[in-house]
FIKOL-267629 format. One record per atom (N, C-alpha, C): y, z, x negated; atom name; residue in three letters. Coordinates in nm, 4 decimals, m for minus. Example, Ala and Ser with C-alpha at 12.3 -4.5 7.8 and 13.67 -1.06 7.14 Angstrom:
<pts>
> north,up,east,at,aa
> m0.5690,0.7800,m1.3190,N,ALA
> m0.4500,0.7800,m1.2300,CA,ALA
> m0.3300,0.7800,m1.3200,C,ALA
> m0.2250,0.7080,m1.2850,N,SER
> m0.1060,0.7140,m1.3670,CA,SER
> 0.0030,0.7870,m1.2900,C,SER
</pts>
This chain:
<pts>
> north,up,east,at,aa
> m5.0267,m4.0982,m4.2694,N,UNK
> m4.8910,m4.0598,m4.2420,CA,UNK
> m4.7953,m4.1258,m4.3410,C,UNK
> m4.8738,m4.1528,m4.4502,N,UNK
> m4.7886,m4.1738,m4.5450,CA,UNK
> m4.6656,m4.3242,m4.5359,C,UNK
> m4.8217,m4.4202,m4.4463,N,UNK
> m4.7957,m4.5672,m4.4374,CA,UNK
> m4.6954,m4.5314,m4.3377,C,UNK
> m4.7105,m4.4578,m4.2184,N,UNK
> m4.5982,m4.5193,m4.1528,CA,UNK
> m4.4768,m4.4515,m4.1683,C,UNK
> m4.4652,m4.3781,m4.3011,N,UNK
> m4.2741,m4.3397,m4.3630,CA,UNK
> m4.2222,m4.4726,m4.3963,C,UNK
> m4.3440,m4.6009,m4.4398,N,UNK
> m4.3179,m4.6474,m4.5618,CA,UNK
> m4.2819,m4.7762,m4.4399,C,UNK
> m4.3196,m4.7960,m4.3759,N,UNK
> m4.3025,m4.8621,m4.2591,CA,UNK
> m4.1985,m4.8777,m4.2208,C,UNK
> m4.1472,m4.7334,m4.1623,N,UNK
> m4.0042,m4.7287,m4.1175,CA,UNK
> m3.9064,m4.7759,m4.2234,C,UNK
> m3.9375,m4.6999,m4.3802,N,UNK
> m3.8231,m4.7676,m4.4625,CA,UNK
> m3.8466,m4.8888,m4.4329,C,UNK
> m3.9365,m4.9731,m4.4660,N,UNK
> m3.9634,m5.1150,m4.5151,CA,UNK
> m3.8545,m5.1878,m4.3842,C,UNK
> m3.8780,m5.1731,m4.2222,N,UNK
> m3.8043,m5.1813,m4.1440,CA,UNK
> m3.6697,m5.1959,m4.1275,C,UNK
> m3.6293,m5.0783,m4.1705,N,UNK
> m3.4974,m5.0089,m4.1630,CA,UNK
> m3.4307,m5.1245,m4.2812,C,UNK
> m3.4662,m5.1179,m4.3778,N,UNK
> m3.4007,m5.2483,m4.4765,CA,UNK
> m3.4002,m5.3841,m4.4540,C,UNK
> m3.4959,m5.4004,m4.4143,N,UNK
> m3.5246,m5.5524,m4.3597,CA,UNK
> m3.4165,m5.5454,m4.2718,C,UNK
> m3.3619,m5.4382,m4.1604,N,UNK
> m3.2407,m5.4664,m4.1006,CA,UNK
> m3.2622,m5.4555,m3.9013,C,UNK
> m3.4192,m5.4517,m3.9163,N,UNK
> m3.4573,m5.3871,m3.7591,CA,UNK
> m3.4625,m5.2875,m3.7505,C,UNK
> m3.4378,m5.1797,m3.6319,N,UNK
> m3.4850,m5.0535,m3.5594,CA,UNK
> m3.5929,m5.0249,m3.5624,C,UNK
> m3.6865,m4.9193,m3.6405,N,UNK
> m3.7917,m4.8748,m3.6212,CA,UNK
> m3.7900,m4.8091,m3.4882,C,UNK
> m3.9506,m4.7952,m3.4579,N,UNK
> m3.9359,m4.7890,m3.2942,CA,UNK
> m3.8834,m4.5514,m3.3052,C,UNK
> m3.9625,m4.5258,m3.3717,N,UNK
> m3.9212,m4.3619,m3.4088,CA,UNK
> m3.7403,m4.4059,m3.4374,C,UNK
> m3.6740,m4.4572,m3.4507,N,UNK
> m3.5057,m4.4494,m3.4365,CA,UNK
> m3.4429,m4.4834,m3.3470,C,UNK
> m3.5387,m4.5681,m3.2496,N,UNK
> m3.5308,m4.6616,m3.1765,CA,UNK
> m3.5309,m4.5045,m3.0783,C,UNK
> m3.6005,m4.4075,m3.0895,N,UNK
> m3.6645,m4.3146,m2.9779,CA,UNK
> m3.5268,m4.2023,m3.0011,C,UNK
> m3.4831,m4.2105,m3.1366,N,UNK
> m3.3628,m4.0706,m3.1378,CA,UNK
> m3.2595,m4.1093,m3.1028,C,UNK
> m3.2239,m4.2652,m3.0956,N,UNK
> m3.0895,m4.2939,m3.0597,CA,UNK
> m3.1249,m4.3422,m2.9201,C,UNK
> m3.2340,m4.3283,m2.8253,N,UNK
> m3.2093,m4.3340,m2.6201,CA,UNK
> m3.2371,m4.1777,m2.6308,C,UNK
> m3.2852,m4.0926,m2.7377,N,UNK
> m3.3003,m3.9184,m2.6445,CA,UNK
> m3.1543,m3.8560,m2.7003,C,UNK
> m3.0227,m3.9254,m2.7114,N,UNK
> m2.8945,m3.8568,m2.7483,CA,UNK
> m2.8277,m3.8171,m2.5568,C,UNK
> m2.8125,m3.7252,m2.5499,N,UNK
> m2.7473,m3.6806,m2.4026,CA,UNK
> m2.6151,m3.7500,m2.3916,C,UNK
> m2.6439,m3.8495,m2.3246,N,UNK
> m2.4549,m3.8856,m2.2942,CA,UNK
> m2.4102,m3.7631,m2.2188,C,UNK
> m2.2591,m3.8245,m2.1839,N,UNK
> m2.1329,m3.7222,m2.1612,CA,UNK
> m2.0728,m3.6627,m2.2336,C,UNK
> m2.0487,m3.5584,m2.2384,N,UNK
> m1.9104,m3.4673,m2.3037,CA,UNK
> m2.0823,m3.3621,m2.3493,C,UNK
> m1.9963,m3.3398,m2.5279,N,UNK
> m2.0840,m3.2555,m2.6042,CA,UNK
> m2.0755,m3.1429,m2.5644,C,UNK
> m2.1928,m3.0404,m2.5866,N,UNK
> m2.1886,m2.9073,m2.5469,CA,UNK
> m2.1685,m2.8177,m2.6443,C,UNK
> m2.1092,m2.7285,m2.5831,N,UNK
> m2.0956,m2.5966,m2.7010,CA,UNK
> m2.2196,m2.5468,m2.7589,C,UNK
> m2.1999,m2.5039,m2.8796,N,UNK
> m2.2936,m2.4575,m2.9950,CA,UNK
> m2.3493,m2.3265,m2.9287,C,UNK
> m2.5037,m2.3597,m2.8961,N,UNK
> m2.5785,m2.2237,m2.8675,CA,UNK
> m2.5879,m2.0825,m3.0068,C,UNK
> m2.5454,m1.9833,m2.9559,N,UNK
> m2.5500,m1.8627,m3.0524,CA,UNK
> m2.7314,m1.8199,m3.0678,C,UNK
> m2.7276,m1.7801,m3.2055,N,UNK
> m2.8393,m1.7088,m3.1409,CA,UNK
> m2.8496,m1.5722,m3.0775,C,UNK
> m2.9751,m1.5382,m3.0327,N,UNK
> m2.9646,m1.4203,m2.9572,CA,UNK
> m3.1074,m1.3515,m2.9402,C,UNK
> m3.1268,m1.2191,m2.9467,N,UNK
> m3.2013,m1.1920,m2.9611,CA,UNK
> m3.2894,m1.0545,m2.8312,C,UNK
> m3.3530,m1.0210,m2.7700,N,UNK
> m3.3528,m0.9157,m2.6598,CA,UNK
> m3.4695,m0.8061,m2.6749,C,UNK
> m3.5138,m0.6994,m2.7011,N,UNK
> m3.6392,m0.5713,m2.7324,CA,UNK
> m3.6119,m0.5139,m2.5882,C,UNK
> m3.7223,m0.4778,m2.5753,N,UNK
> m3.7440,m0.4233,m2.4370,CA,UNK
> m3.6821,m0.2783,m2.4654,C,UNK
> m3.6106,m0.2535,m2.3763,N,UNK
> m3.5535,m0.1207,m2.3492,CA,UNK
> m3.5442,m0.0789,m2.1507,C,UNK
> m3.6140,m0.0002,m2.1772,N,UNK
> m3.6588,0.0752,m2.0356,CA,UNK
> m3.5035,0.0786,m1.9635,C,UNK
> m3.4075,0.1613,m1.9908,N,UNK
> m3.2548,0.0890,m1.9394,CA,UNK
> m3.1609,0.0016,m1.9460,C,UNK
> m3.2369,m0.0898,m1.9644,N,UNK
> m3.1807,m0.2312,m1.9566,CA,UNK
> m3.2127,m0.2791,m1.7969,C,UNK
> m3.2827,m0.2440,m1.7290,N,UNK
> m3.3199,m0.2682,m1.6094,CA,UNK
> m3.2521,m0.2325,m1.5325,C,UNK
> m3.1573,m0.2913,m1.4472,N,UNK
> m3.0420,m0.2322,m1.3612,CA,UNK
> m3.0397,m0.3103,m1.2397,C,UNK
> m3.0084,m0.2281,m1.1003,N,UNK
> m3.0323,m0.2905,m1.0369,CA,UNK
> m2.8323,m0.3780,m1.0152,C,UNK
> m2.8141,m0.4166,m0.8640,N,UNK
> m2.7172,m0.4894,m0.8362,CA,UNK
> m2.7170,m0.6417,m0.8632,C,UNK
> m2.7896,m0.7202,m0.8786,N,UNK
> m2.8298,m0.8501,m0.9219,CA,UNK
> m2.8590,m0.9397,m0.7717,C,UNK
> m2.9122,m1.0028,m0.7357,N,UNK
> m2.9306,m1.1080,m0.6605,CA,UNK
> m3.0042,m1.0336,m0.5154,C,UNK
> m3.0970,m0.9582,m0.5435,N,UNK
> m3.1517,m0.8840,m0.4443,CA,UNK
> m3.1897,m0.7465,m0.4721,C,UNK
> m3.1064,m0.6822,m0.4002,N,UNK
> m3.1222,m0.5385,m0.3668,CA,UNK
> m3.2387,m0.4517,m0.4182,C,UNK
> m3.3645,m0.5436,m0.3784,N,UNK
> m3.5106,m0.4529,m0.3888,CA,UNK
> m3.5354,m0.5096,m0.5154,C,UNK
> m3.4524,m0.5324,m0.6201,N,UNK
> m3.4868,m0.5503,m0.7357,CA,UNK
> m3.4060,m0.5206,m0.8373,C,UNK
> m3.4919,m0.4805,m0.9624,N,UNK
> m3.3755,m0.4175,m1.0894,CA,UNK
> m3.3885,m0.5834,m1.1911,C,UNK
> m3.3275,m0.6167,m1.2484,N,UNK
> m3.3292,m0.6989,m1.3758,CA,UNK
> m3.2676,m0.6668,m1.4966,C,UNK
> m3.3380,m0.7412,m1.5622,N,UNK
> m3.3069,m0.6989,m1.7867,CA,UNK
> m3.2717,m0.8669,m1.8027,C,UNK
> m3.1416,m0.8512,m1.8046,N,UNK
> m3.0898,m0.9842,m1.8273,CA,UNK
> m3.1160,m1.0046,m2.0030,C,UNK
> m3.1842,m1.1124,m2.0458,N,UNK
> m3.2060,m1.1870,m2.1800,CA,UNK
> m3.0915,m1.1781,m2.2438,C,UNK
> m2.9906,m1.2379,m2.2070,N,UNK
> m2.9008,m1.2532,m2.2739,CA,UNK
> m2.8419,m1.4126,m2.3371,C,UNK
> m2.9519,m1.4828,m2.2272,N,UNK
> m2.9335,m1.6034,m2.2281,CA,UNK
> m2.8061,m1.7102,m2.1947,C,UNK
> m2.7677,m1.6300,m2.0910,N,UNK
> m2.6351,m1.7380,m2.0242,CA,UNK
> m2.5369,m1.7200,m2.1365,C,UNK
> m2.4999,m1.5726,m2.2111,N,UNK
> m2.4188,m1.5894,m2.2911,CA,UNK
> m2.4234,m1.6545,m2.3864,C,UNK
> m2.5488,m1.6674,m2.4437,N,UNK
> m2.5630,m1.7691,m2.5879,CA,UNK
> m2.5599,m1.8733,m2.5603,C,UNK
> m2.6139,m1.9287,m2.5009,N,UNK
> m2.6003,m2.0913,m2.4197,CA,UNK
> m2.4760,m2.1517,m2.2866,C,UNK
> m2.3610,m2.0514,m2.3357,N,UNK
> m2.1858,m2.0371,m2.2663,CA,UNK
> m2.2699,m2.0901,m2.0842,C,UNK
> m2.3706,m2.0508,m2.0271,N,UNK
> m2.3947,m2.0603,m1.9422,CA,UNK
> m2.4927,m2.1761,m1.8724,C,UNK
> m2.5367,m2.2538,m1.9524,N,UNK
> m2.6606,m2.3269,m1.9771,CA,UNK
> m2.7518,m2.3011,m1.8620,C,UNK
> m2.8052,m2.1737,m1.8973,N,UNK
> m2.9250,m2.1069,m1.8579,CA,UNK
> m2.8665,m1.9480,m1.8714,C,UNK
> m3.0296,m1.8961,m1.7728,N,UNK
> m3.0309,m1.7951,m1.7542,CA,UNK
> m3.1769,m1.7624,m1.7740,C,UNK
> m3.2053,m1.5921,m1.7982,N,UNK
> m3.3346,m1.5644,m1.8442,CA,UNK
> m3.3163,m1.4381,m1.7723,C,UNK
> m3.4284,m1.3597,m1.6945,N,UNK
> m3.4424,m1.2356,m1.6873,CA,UNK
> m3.5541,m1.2067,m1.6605,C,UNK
> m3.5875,m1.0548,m1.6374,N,UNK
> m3.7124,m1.0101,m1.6360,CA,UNK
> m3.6420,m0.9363,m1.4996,C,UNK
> m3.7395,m0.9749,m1.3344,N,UNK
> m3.7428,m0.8630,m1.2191,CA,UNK
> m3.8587,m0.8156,m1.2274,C,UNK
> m3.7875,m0.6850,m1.2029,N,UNK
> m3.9156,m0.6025,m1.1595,CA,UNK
> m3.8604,m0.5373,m1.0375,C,UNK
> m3.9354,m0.5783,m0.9029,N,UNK
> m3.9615,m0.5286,m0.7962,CA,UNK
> m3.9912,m0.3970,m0.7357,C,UNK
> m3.9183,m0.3629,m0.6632,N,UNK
> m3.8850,m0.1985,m0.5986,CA,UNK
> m3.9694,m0.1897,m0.5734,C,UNK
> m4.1406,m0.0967,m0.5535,N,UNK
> m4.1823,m0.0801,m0.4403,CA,UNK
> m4.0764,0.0441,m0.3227,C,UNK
> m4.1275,0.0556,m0.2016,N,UNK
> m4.2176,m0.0842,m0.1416,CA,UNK
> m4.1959,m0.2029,m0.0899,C,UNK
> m4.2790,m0.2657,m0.0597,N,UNK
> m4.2156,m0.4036,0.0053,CA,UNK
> m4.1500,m0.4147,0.1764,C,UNK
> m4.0649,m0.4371,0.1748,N,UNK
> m3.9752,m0.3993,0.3194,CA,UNK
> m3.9782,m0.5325,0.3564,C,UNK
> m4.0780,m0.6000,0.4307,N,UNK
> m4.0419,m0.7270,0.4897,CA,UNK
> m3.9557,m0.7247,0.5800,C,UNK
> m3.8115,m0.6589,0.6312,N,UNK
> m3.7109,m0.6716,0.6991,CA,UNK
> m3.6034,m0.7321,0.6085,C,UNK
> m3.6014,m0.6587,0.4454,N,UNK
> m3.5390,m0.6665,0.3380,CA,UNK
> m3.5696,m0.7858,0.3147,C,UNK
> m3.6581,m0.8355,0.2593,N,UNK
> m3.7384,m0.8743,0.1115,CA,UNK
> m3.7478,m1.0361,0.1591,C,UNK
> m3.8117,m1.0425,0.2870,N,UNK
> m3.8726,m1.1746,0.3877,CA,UNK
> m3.7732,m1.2797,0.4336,C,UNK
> m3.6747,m1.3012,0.3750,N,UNK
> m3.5665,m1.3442,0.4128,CA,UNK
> m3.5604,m1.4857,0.3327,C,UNK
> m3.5597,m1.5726,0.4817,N,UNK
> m3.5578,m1.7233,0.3711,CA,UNK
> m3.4507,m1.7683,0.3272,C,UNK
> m3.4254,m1.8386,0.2424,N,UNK
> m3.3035,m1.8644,0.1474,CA,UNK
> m3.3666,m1.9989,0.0650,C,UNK
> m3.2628,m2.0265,m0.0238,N,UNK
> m3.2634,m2.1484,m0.1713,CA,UNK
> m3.1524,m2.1315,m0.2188,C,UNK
> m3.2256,m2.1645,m0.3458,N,UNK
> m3.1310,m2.1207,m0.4603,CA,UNK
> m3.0712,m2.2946,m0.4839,C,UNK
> m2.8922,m2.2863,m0.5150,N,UNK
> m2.8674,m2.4385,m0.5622,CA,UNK
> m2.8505,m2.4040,m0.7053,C,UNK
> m2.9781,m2.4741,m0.7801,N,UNK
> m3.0171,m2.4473,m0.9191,CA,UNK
> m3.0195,m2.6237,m0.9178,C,UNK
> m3.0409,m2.6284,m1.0409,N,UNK
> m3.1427,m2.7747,m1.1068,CA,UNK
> m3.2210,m2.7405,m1.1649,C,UNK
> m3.2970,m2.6149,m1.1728,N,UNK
> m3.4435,m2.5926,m1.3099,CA,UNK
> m3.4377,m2.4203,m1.2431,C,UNK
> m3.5687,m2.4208,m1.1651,N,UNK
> m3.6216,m2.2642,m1.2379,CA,UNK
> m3.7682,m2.2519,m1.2286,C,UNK
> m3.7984,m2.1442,m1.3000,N,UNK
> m3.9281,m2.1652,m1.3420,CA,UNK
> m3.9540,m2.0007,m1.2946,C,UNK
> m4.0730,m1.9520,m1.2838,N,UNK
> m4.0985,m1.8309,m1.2600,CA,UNK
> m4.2232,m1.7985,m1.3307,C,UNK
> m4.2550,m1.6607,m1.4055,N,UNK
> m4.3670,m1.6375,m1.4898,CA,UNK
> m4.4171,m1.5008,m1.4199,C,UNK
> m4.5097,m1.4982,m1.3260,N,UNK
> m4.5472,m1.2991,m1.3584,CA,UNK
> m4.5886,m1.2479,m1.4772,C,UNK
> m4.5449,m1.1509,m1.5034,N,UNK
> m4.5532,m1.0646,m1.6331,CA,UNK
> m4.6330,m0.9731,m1.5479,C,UNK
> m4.6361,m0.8725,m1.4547,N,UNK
> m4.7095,m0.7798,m1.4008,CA,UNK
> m4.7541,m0.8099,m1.2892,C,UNK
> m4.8755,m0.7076,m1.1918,N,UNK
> m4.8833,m0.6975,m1.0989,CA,UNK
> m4.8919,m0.8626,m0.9739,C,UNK
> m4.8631,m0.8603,m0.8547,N,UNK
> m4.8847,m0.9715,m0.8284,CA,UNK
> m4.7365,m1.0566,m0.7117,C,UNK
> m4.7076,m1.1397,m0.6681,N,UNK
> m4.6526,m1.1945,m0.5660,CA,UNK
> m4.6552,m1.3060,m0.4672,C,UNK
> m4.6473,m1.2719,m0.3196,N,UNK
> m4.7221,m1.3765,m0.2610,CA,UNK
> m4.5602,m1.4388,m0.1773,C,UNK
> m4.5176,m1.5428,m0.2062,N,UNK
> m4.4173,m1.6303,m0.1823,CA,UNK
> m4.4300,m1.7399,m0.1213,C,UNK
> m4.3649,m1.8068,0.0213,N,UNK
> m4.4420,m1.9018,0.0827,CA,UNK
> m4.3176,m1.9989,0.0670,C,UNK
> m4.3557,m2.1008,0.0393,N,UNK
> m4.2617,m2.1875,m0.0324,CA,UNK
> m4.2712,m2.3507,0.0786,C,UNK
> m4.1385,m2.4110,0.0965,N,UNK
> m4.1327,m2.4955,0.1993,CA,UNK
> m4.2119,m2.6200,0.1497,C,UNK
> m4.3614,m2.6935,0.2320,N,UNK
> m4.4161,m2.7474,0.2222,CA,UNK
> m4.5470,m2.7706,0.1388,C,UNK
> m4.5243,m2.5905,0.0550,N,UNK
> m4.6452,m2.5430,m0.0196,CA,UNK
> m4.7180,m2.4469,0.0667,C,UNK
> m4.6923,m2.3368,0.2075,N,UNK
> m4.7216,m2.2835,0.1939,CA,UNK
> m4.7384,m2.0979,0.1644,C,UNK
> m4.7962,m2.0739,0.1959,N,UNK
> m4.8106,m1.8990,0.0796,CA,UNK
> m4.9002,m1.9393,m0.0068,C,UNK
> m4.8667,m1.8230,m0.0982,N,UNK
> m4.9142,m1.8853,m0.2267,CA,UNK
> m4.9420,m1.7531,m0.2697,C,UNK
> m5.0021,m1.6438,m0.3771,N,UNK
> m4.9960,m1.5561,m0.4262,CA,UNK
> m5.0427,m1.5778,m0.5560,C,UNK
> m4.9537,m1.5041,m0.6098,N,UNK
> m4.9285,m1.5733,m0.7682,CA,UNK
> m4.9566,m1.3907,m0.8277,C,UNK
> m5.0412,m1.3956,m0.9281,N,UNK
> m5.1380,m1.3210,m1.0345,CA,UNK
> m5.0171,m1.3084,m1.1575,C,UNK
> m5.0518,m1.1853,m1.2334,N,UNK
> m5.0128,m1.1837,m1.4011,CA,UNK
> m5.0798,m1.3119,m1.4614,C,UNK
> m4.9808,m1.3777,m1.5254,N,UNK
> m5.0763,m1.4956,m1.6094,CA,UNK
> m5.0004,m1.6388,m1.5197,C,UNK
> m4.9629,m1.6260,m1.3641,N,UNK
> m4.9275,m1.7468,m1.3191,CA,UNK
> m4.8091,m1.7631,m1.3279,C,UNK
> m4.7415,m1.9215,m1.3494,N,UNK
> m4.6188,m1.9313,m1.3469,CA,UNK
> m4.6632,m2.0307,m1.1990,C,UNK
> m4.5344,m2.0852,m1.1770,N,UNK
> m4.4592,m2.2206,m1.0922,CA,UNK
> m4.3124,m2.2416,m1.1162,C,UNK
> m4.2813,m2.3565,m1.1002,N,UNK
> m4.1447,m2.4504,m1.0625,CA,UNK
> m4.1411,m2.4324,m0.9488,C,UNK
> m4.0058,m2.4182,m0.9382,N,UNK
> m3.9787,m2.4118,m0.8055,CA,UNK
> m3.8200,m2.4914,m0.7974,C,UNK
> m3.8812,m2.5857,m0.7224,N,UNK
> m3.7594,m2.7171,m0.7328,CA,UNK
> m3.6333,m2.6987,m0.6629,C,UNK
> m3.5576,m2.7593,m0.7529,N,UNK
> m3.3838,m2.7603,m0.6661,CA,UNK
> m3.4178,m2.7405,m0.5210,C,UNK
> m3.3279,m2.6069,m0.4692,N,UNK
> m3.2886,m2.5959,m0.3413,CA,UNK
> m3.4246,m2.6251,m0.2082,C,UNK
> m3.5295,m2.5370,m0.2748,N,UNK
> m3.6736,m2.5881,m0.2015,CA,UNK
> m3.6391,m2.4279,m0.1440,C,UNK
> m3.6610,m2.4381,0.0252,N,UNK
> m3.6456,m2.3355,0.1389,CA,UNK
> m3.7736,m2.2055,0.0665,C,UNK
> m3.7858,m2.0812,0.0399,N,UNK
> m3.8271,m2.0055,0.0594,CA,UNK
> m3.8444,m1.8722,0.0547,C,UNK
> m3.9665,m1.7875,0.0921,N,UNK
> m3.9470,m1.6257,0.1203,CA,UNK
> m4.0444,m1.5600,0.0173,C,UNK
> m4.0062,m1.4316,m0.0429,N,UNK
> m4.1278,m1.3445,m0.0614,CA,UNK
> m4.1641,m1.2766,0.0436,C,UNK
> m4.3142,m1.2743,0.0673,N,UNK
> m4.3802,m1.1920,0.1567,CA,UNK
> m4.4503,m1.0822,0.1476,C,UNK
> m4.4608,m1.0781,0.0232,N,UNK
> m4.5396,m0.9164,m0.0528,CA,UNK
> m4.5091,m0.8836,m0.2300,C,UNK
> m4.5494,m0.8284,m0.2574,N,UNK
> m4.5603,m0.7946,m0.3708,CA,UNK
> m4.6420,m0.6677,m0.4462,C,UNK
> m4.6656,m0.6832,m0.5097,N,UNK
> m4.7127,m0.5235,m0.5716,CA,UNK
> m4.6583,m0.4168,m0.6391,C,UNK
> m4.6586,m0.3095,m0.6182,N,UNK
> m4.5774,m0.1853,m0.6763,CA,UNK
> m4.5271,m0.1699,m0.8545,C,UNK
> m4.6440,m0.2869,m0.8803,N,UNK
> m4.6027,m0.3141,m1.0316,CA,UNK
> m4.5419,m0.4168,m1.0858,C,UNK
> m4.5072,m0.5001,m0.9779,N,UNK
> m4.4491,m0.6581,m1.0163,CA,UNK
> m4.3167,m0.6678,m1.0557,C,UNK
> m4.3486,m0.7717,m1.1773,N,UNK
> m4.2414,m0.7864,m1.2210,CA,UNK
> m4.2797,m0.9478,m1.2776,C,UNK
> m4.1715,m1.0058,m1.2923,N,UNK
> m4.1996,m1.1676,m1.3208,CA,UNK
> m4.0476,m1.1854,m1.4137,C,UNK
> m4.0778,m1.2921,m1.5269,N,UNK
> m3.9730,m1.3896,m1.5554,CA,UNK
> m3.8981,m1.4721,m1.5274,C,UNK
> m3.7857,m1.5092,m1.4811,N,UNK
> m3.7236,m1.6180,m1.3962,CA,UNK
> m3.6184,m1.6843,m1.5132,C,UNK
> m3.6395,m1.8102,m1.5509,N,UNK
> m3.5611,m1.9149,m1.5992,CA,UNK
> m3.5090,m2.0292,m1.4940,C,UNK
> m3.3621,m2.0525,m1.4975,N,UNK
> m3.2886,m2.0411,m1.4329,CA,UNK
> m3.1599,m2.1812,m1.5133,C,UNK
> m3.1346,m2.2646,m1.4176,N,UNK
> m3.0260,m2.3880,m1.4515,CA,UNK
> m2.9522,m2.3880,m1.3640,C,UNK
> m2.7924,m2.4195,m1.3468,N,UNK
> m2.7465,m2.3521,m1.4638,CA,UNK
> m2.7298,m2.1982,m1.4634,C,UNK
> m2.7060,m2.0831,m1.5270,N,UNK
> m2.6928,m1.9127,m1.5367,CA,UNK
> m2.6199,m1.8976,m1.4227,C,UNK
> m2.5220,m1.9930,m1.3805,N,UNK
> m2.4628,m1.9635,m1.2131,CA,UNK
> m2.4643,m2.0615,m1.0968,C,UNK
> m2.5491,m1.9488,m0.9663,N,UNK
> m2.5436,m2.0526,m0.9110,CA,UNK
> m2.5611,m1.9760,m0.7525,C,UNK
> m2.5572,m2.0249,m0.6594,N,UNK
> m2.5493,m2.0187,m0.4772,CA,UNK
> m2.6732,m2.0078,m0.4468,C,UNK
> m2.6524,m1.8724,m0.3809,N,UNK
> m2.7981,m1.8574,m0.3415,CA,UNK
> m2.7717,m1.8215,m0.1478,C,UNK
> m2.7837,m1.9585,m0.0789,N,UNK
> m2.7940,m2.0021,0.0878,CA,UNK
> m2.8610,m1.9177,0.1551,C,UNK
> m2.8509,m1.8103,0.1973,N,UNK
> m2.9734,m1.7335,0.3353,CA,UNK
> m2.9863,m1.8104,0.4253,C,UNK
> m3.0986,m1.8207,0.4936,N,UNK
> m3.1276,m1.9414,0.6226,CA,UNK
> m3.1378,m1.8527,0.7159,C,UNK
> m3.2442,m1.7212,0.6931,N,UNK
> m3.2497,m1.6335,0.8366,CA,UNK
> m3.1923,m1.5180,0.8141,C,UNK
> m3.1741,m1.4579,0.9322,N,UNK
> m3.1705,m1.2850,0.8632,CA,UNK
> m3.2116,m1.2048,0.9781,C,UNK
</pts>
């Protein structure tokens, strides 16, 4: 490790780009700079879970993410009503996001996703689920609850059927 600090100096004087500077000055984000993320911090509290959020048959514990990151992102924890009302629940839609990710934390969910499929996803599984990709939940379990990370914290969520 040592040789290649000594490298880069030796480089850097001689008057070329080491290739490690070479790598921090193409990973700088062009455009207009972003506001300074706060930190922030979230403990599970049993009423933090409220419903009125995106879908009805669900309560969420918002992180507290969009605010620290002036709307960046979004973080929450759903946890799912039982029971499962496929009149409610089965309803295809897409979200216009650029990034979300989904984690189960509890219990299980089976989601059929356009050109994947159904799928039923376990405690322990995540997936991506790509910009504006068509799909439904079709079940769930009385204990489910999952993580959803989310680009940007606001965004259009399209119903296709009803």
């Amino acid at each position: 490790m040592a040789s290649v600090n000594r490298k880069t100096r030796t480089a850097t004087r001689s008057g070329r780009q080491s290739s490690s500077a070479k790598r921090r000055a193409t990973s700088k984000r062009a455009g207009p700079p972003r506001r300074r993320q706060a930190f922030i911090h979230s403990h599970y509290r049993e009423e933090d879970f409220a419903s009125g959020g995106l879908r009805r048959y669900a309560k969420y514990r918002d992180l507290g993410i969009s605010k620290a990151t002036h709307g960046l992102a979004r973080a929450h924890v759903i946890r799912f009503v039982p029971p499962f009302r496929p009149e409610e629940v089965s309803i295809r839609h897409y979200h216009d996001v650029d990034f979300q990710m989904v984690y189960v934390l509890k219990g299980w969910i089976k989601t059929e996703l356009e050109g994947q499929g159904a799928i039923t996803m376990r405690a322990g599984s995540s997936w991506i689920q790509p910009p504006r990709i068509k799909h439904s939940v079709l079940g769930y379990s009385d204990d489910c609850e999952v993580l959803e990370v989310i680009l940007p914290a606001d965004f259009e969520t399209v119903m296709l059927d009803k």
